[in-house]
Structures are given as structure tokens and as C-alpha cells.
N, C-alpha and C positions, 0 to 999 in steps of 0.2 A: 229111324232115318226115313223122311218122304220118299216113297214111290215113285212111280214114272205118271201117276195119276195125280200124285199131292204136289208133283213138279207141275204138271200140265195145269192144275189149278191156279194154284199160287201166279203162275204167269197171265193167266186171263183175267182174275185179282188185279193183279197191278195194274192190265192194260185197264180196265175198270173203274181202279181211282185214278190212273191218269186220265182219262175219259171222261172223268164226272169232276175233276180237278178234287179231288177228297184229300189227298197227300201230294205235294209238291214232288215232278218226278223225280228230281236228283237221290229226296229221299226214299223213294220207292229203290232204285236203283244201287242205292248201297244197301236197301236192303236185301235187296235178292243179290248182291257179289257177297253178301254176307254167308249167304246161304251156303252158295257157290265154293265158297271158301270152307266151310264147314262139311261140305259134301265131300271135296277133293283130300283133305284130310282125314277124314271118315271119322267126324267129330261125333259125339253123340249124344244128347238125341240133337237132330238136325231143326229149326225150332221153322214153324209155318210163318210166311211172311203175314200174318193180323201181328202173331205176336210176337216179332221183333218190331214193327211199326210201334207196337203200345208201348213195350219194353223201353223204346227211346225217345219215346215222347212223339213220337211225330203225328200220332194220332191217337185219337181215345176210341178203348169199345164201344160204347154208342156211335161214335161216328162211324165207324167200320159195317159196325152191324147195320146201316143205313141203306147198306148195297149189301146184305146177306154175307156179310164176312162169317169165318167159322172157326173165331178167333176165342182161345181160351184163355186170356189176358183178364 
């Protein structure tokens, strides 16, 4: 399960590609309630928002990896 440090990333991540328009925010945003969800449940393993982005199409590893994503998709 992410840390209090893979939380804090994954969030500056997002603001990141919302920033640099990389992923459309809506789909950033359900990705990290996805999380969210996944945490409060204490699902496991909890997945880092690169790789529910790729998971769903919303974006490919090359693109991620364009802003240093550290995504294992």
C-alpha cells in the first residue's frame, strides 16, 4: 500500500499533468478517488496513479514518462 510519501507524490503527479495538460483532469481525478477508494478499504496492493492512468487508457507510458512519471505499466 502507498505511503504518506507515494501519497504525496502521486498528488504533485497529477497536479503535473494537469499543468502540462498530459491527462484530461476529470481523468486524473477519478484516478486518484480510485486510489482513495482502494486505501479506505485497505485494498491491496494500492496501484500508483502512472499505473492506473495506463491501465485505463487514459494515457500511455511514454507519455507519462515525458514528465518523469515512475510508472510500471
Amino acid at each position: 500500500m502507498p505511503g504518506m510519501e507515494e501519497r504525496r507524490e502521486d498528488l504533485l503527479f497529477a497536479a503535473l499533468l494537469i499543468r502540462h495538460a498530459i491527462v484530461d483532469p476529470a481523468r486524473v481525478i477519478e484516478c486518484l478517488d480510485a486510489q482513495e477508494t482502494a486505501l479506505r478499504t485497505q485494498s491491496h496492493p494500492v496501484p500508483r496513479l502512472g499505473d492506473l492512468l495506463v491501465r485505463r487508457g487514459y494515457a500511455s507510458s511514454d507519455k507519462l514518462g515525458t514528465i518523469g512519471a515512475n510508472s510500471k505499466a
